[in-house]
ZASE-310327 format. One record per residue: residue number from 0; x, y, z of N, C-alpha, C in turn. Coordinates in pm, whole numbers, plus 50000, padded with zeros to 5 digits. Layout:
BEGIN
{NUM; {X; Y; Z}; {X; Y; Z}; {X; Y; Z}},
...
END
This chain:
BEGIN
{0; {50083; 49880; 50000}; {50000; 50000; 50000}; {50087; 50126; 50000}},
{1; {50045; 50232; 49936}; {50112; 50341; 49927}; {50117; 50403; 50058}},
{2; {50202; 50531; 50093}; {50250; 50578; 50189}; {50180; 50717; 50190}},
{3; {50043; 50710; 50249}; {49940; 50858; 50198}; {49873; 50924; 50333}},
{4; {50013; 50980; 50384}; {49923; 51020; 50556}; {49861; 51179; 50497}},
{5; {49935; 51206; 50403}; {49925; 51377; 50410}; {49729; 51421; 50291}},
{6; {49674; 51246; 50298}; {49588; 51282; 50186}; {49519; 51310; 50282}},
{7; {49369; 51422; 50282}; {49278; 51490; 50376}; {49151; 51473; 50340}},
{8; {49123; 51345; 50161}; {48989; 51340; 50157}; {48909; 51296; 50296}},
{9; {48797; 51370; 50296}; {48697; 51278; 50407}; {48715; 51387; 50512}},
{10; {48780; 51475; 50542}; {48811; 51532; 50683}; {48772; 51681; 50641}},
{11; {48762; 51745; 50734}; {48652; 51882; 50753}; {48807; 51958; 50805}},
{12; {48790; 52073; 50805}; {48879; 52167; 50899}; {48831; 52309; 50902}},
{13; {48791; 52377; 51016}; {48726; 52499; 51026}; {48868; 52582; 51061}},
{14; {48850; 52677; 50990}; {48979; 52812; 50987}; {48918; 52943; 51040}},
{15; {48923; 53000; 51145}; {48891; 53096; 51205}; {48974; 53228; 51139}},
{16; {48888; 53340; 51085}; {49023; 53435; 51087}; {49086; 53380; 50928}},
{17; {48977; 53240; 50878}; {49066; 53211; 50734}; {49046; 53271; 50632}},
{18; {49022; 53425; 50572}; {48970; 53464; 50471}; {49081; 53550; 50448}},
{19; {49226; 53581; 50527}; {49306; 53604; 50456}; {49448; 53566; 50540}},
{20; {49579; 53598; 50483}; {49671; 53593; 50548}; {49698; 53481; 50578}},
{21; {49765; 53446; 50748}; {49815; 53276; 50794}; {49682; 53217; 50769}},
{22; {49567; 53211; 50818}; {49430; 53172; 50780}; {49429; 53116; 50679}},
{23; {49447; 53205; 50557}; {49435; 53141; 50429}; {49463; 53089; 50369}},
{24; {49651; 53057; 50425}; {49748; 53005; 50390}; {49722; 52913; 50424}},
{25; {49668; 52861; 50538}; {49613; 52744; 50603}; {49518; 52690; 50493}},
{26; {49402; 52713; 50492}; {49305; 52711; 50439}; {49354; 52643; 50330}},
{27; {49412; 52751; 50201}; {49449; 52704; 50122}; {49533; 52543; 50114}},
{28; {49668; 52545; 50183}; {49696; 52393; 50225}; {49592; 52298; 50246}},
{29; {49559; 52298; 50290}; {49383; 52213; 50341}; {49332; 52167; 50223}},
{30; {49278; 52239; 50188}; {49180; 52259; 50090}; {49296; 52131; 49926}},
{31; {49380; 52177; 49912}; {49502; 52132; 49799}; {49517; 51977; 49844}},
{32; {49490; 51935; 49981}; {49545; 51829; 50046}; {49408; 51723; 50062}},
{33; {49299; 51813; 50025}; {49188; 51699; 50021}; {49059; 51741; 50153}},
{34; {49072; 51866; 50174}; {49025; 51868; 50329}; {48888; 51965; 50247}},
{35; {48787; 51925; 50309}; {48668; 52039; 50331}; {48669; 52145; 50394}},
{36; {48663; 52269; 50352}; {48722; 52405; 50481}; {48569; 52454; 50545}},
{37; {48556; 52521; 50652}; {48512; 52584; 50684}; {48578; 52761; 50694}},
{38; {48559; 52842; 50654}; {48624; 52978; 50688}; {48547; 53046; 50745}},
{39; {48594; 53119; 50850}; {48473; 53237; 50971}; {48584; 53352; 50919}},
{40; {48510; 53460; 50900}; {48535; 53583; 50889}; {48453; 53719; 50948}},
{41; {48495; 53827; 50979}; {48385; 53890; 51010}; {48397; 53990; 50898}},
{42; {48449; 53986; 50770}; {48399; 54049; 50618}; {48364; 53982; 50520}},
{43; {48243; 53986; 50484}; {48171; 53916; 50377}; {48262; 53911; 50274}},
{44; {48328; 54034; 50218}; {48379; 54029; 50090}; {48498; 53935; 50067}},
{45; {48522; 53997; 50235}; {48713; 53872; 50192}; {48660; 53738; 50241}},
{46; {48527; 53703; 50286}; {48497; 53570; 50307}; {48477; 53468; 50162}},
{47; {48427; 53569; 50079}; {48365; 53526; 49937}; {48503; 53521; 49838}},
{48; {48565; 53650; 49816}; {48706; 53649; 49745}; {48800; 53501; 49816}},
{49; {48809; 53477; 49946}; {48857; 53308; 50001}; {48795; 53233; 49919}},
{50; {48663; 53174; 49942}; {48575; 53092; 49868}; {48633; 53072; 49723}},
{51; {48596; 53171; 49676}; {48652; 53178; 49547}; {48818; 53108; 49466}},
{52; {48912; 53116; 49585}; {49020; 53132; 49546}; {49019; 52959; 49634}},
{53; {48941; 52926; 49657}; {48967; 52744; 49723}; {48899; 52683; 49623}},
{54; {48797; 52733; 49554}; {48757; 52696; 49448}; {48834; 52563; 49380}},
{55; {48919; 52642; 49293}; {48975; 52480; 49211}; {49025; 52380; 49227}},
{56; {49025; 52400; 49374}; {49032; 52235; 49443}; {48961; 52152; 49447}},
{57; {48869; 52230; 49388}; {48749; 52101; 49419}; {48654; 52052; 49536}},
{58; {48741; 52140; 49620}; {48649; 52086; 49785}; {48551; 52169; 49814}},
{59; {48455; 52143; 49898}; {48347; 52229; 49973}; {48428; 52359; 50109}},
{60; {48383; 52457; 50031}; {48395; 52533; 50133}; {48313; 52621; 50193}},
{61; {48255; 52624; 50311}; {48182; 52726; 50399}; {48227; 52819; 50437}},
{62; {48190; 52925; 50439}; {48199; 53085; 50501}; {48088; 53087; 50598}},
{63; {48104; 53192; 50708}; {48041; 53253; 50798}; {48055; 53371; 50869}},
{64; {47975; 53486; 50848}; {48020; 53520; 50940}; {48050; 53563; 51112}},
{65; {48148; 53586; 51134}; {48183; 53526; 51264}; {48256; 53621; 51363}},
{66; {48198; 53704; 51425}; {48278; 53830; 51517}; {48290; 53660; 51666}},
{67; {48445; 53605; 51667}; {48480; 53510; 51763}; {48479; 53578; 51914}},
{68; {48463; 53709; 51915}; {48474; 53752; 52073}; {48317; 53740; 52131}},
{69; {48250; 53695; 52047}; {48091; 53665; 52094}; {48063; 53525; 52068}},
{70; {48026; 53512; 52231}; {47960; 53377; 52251}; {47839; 53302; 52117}},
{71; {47782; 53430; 52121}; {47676; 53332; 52073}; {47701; 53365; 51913}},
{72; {47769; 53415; 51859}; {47766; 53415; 51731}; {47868; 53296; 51695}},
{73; {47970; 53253; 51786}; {48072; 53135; 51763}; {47982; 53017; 51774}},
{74; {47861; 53054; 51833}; {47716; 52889; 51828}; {47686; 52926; 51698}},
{75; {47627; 53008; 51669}; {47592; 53012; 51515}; {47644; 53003; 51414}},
{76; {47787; 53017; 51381}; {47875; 53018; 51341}; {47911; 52847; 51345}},
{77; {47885; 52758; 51425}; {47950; 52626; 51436}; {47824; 52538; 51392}},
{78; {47676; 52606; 51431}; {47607; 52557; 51372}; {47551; 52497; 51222}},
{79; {47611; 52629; 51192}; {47616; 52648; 51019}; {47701; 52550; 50958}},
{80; {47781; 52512; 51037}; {47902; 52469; 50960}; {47910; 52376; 50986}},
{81; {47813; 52311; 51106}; {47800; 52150; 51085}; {47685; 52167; 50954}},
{82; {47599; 52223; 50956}; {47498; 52202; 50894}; {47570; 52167; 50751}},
{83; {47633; 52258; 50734}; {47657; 52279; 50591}; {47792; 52139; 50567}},
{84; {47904; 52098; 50619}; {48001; 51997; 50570}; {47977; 51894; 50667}},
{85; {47894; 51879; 50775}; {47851; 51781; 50845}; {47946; 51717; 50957}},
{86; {48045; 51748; 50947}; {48131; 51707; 51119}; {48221; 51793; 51101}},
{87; {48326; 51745; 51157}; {48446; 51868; 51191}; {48602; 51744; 51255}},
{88; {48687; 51790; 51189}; {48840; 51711; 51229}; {48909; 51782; 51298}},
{89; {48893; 51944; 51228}; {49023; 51965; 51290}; {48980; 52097; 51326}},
{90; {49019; 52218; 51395}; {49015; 52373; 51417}; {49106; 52438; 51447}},
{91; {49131; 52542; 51341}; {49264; 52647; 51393}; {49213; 52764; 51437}},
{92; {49251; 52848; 51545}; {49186; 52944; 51597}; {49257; 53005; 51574}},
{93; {49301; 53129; 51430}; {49371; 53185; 51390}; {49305; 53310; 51444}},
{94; {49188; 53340; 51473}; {49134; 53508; 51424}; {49199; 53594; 51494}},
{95; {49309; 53708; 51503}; {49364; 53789; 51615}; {49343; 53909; 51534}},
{96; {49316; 54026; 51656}; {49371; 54168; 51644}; {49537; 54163; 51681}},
{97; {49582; 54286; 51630}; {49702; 54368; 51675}; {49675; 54438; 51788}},
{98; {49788; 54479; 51871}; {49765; 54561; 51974}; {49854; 54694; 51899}},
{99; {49821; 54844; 51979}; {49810; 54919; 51970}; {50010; 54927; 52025}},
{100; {50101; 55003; 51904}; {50229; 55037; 51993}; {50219; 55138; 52122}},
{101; {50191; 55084; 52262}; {50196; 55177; 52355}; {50273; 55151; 52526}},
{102; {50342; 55231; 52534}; {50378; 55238; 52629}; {50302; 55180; 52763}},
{103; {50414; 55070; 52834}; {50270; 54973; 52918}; {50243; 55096; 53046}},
{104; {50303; 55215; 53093}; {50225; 55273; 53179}; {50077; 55350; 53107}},
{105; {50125; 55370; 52983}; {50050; 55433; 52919}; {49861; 55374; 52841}},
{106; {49899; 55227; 52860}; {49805; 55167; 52829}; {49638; 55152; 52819}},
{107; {49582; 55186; 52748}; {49447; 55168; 52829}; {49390; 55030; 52796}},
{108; {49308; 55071; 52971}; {49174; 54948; 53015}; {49128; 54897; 52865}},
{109; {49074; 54969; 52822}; {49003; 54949; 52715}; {49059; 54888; 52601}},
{110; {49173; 54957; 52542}; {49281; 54857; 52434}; {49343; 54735; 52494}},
{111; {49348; 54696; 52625}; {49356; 54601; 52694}; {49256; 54516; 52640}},
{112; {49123; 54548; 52705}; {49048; 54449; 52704}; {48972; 54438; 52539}},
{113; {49037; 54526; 52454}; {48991; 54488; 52288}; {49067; 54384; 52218}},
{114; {49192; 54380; 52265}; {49303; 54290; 52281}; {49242; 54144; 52305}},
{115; {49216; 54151; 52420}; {49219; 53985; 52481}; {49074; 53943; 52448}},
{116; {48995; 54051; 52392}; {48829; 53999; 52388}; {48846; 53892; 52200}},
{117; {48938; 53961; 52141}; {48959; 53820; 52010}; {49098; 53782; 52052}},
{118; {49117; 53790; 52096}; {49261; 53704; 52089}; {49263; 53593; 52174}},
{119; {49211; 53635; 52296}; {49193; 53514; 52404}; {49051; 53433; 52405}},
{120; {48932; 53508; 52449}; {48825; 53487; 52474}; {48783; 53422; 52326}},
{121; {48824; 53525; 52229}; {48773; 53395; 52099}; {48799; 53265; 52100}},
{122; {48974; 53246; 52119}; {49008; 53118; 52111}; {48968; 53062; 52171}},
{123; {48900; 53097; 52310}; {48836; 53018; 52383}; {48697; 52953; 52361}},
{124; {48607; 53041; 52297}; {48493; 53029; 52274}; {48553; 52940; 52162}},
{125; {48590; 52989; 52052}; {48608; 52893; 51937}; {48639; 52721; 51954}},
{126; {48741; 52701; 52024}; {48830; 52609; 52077}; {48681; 52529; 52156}},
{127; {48667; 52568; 52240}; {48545; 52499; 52309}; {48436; 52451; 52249}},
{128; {48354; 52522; 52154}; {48261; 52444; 52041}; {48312; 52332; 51965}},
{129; {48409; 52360; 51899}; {48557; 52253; 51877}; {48536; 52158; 51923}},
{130; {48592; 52140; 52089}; {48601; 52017; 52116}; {48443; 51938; 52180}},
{131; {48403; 52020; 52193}; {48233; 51990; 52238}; {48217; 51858; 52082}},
{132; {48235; 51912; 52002}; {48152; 51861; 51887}; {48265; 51759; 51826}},
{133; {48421; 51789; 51861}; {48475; 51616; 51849}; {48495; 51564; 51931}},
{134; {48444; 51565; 52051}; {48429; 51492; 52182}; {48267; 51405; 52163}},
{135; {48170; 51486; 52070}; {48060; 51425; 52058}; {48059; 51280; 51931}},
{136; {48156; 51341; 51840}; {48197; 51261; 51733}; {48253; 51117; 51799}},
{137; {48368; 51188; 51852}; {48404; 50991; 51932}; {48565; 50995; 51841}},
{138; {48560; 51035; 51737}; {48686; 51011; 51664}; {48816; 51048; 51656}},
{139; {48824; 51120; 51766}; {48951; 51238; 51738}; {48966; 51363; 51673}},
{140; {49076; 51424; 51650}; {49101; 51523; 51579}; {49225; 51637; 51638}},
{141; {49210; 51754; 51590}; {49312; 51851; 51652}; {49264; 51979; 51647}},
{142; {49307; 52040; 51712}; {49237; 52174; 51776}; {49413; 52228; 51763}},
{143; {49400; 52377; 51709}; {49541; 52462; 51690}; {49524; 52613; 51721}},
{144; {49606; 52665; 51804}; {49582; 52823; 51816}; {49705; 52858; 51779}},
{145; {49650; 52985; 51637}; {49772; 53049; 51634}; {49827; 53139; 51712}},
{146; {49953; 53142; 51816}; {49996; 53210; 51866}; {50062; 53300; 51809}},
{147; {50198; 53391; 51856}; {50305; 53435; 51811}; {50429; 53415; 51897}},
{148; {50533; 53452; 51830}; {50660; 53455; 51900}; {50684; 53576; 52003}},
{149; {50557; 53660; 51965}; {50571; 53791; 52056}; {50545; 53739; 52202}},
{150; {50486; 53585; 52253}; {50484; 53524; 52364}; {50590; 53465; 52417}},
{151; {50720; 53465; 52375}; {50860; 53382; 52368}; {50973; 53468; 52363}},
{152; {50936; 53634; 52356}; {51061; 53699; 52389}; {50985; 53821; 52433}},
{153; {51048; 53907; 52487}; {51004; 54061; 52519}; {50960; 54131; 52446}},
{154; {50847; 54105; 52402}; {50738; 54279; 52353}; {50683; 54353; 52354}},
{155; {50804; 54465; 52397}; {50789; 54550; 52459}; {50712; 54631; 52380}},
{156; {50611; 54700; 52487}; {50496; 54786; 52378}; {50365; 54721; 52358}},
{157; {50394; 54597; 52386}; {50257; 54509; 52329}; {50221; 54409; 52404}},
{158; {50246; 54421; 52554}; {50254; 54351; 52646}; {50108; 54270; 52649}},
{159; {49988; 54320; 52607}; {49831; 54311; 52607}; {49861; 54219; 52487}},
{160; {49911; 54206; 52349}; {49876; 54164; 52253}; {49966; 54015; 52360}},
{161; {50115; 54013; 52337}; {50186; 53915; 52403}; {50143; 53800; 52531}},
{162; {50032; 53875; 52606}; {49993; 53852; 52661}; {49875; 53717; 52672}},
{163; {49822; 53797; 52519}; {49719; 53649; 52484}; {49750; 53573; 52372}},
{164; {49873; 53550; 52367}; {49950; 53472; 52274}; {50004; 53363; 52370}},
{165; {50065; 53443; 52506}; {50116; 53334; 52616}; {49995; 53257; 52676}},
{166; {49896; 53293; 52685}; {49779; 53237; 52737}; {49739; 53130; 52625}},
{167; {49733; 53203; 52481}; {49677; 53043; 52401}; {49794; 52967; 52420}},
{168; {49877; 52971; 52435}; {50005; 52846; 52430}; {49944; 52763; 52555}},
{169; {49952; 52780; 52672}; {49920; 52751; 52802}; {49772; 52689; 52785}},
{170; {49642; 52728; 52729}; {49536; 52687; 52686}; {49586; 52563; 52580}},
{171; {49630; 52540; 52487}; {49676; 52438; 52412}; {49754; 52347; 52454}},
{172; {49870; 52362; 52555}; {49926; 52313; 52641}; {49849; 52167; 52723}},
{173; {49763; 52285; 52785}; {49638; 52191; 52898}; {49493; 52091; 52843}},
{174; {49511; 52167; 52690}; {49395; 52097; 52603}; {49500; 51941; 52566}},
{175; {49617; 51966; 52485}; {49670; 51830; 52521}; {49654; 51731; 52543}},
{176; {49662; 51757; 52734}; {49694; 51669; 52826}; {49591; 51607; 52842}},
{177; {49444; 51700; 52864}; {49283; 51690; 52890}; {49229; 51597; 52794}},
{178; {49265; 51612; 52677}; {49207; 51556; 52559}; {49278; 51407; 52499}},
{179; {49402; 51407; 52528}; {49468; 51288; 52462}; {49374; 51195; 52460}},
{180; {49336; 51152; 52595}; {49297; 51005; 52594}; {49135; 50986; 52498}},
{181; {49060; 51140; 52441}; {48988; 51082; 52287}; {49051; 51092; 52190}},
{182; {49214; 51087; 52158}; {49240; 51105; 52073}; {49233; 51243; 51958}},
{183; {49231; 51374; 52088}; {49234; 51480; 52011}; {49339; 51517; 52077}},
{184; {49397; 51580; 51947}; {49559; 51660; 51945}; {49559; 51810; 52038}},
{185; {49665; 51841; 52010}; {49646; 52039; 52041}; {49785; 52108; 52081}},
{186; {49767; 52139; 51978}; {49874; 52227; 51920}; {49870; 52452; 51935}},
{187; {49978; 52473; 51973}; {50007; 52610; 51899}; {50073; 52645; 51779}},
{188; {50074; 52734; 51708}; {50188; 52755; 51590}; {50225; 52919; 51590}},
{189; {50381; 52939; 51614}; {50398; 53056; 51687}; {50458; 53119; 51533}},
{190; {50379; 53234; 51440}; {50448; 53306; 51339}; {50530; 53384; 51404}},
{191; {50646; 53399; 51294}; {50713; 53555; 51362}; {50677; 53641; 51274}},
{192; {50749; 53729; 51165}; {50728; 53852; 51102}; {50667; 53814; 50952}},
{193; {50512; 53829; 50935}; {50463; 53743; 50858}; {50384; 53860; 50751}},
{194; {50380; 53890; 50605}; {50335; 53935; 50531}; {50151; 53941; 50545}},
{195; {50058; 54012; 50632}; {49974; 53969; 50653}; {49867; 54169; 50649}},
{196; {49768; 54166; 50679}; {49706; 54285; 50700}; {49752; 54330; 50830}},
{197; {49747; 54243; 50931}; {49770; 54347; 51040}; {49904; 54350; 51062}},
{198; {50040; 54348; 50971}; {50134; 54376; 51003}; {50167; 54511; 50862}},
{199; {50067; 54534; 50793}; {50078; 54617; 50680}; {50142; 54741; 50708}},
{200; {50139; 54808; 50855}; {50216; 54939; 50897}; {50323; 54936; 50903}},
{201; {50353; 54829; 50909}; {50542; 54760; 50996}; {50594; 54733; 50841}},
{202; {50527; 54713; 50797}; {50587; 54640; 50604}; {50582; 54848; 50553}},
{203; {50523; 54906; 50538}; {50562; 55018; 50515}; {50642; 55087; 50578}},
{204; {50675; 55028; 50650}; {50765; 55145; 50755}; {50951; 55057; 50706}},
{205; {51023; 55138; 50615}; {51079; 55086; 50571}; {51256; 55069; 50579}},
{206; {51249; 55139; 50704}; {51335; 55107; 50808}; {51345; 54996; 50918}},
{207; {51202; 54965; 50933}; {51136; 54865; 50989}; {51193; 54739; 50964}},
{208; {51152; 54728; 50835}; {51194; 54652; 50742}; {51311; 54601; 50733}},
{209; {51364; 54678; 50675}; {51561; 54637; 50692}; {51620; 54612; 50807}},
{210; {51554; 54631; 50914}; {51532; 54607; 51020}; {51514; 54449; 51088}},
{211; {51399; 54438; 51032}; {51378; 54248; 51018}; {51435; 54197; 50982}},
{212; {51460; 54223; 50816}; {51521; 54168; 50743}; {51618; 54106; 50805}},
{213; {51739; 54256; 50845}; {51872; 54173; 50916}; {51850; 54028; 51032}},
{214; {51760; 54037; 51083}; {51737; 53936; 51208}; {51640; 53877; 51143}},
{215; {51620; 53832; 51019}; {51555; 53659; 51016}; {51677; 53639; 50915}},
{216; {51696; 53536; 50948}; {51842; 53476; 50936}; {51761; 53402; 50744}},
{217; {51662; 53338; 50706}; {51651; 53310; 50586}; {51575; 53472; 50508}},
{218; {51638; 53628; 50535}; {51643; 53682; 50479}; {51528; 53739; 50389}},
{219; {51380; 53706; 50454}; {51291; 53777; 50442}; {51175; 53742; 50517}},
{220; {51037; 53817; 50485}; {50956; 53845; 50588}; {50860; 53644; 50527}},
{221; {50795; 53633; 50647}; {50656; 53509; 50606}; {50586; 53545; 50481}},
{222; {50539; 53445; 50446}; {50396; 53463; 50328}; {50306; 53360; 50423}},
{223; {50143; 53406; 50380}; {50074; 53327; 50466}; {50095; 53144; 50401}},
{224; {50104; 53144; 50264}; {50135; 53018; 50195}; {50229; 52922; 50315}},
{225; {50316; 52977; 50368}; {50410; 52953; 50436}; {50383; 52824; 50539}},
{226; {50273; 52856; 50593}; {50203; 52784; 50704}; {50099; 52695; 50633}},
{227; {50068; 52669; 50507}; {49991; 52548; 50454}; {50060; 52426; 50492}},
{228; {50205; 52420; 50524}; {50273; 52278; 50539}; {50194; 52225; 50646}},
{229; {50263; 52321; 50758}; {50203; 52254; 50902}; {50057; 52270; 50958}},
{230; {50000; 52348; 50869}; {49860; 52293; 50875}; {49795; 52132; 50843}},
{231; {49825; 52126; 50705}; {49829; 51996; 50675}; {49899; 51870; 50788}},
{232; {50004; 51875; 50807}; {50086; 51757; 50892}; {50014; 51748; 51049}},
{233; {49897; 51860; 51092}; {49901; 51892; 51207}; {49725; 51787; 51187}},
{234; {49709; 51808; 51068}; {49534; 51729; 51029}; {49519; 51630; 50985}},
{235; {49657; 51578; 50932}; {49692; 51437; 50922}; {49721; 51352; 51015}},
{236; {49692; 51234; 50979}; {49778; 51072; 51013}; {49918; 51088; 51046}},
{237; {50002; 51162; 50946}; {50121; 51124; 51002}; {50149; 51240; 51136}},
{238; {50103; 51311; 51189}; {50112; 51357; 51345}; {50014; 51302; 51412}},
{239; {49967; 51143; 51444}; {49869; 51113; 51514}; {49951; 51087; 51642}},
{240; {50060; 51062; 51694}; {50126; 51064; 51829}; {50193; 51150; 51897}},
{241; {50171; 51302; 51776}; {50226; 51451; 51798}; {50120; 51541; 51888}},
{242; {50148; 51537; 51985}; {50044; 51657; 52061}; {50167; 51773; 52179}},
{243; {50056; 51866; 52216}; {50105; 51963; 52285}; {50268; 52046; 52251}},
{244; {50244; 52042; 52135}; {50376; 52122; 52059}; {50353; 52304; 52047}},
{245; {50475; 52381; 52040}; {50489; 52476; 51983}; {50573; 52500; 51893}},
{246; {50492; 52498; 51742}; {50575; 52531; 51605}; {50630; 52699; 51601}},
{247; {50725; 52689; 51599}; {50789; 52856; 51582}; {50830; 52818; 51424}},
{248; {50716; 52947; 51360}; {50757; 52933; 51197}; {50759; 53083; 51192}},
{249; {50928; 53074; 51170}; {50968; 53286; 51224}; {51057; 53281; 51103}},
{250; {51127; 53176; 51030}; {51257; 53191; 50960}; {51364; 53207; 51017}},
{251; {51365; 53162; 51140}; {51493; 53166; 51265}; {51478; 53306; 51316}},
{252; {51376; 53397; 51315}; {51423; 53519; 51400}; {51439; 53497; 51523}},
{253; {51408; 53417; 51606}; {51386; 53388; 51755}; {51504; 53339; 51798}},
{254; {51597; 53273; 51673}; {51718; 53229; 51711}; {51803; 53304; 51648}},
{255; {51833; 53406; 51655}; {51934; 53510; 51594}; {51945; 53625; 51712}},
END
C-alpha cells in the first residue's frame, strides 16, 4: 500500500480568521490536500474572494460570518458549519487583532480588554465548540491556536497583545493533556514577522523593514502560503502521536 498520511479526503477543517493571510494560507493547504474548509470571517467580501480562490480544488467550502469575541455568534457560526460539511476534524483558531504600539504605563483598560476579547476569549469560545463537537463525534482530531513569537521573547509595547499569545500556548498546552485520551491533538503555531494585514504598517515602515530583514536569518519576511505545510501535517495521520507542541515558523528570528 502506498505511503498517503498527508491525503485529507473525508476530513473537515474549520479556519477561524481564514479569509486572509496565515488563515488562508492554512486554508488554502487544506483545501490542495483533500480537506473540506470551513472559513469564519467577520467580512463578507474577503469571506467570498477566500471561497473563490479554494475553488479549484474542488472541495466544499463554507463561510460565515463570525465576530469570535461573541459567545453566541461562535454557536451560530458552528452551527452552520456542521449544517453545511457535516462534522468537523480539525480547528485552527487563527482570528487575532494587533495591539496598539503603547507604552505599558501608558496603556488603556480598554485597548487592553479589545486585545484579549479576540485574541483570548475567541480562542476560547472557538476552541470549546471545537472540542464539544469532536468529543461528541468519538473520533479524534486537533484543535490549533495560532499564537506568536511575541509570547517567547520581550514585547515591549505590546505587552496586552503578548499577553494572549502566552495564554493560548498555556490553553493548548492543557487541552493536550485533557484531551489525549479521545484522541484529540492540540497544538500552537507561533508566526514571527509574517506578510499579513495586520502587520501592513510595519511592512511600510521601511526602516522597519531592513530592520527584520537583518534578524531573520533566511532573509525575508513570512507569506501566509508559508504555514499550509504545518497545517496539513498537524490534520493528518502522520502527526497522530504529535500533541502539545509549539511550532515557531519565524525563519529563525527567535534564534538570531
Amino acid at each position: 500500500m502506498p505511503f498517503t498520511p498527508f491525503d485529507l479526503t473525508g476530513k473537515v477543517a474549520l479556519i477561524t480568521g481564514g479569509n486572509g493571510g496565515i488563515g488562508l494560507g492554512m486554508a488554502e493547504g487544506l483545501a490542495q490536500a483533500g480537506a473540506d474548509v470551513a472559513i469564519w470571517g467577520t467580512n463578507a467580501q474577503k469571506n467570498a474572494a477566500a471561497a473563490e480562490r479554494l475553488a479549484p480544488y474542488g472541495r466544499k467550502v463554507h463561510t460565515a460570518i463570525c465576530d469570535v469575541g461573541n459567545e453566541s455568534s461562535v454557536a451560530a457560526a458552528m452551527d452552520g458549519t456542521l449544517a453545511a460539511l457535516g462534522r468537523l476534524d480539525g480547528c485552527f483558531a487563527n482570528a487575532g487583532v494587533s495591539a496598539r504600539d503603547t507604552r505599558f504605563e501608558e496603556m488603556g483598560t480598554e485597548d487592553w480588554h479589545r486585545v484579549l476579547r479576540v485574541n483570548l476569549d475567541g480562542a476560547f469560545f472557538t476552541l470549546r465548540a471545537a472540542a464539544r463537537q469532536l468529543l461528541a463525534q468519538g473520533n479524534g482530531g486537533v484543535l490549533v491556536g495560532t499564537a506568536s513569537v511575541a509570547a517567547i521573547e520581550g514585547a515591549a509595547r505590546n505587552e496586552h497583545y503578548a499577553a494572549t499569545k502566552g495564554g493560548l500556548i498555556s490553553m493548548m498546552r492543557g487541552l493536550s493533556v485533557e484531551y489525549a485520551r479521545h484522541g484529540i491533538r492540540a497544538h500552537s503555531v507561533l508566526p514571527g514577522w509574517i506578510k499579513t494585514e495586520m502587520t501592513a504598517n510595519a511592512q511600510a515602515n521601511t526602516t522597519f523593514q531592513e530592520m527584520v530583514g537583518k534578524r531573520v536569518p533566511m532573509r525575508r519576511w513570512g507569506e501566509g502560503s508559508d504555514f499550509a505545510g504545518i497545517a496539513v501535517y498537524l490534520m493528518s495521520s502522520a502527526s497522530g502521536y504529535h500533541t502539545g507542541d509549539t511550532f515557531v515558523i519565524d525563519g529563525g528570528y527567535t534564534l538570531f
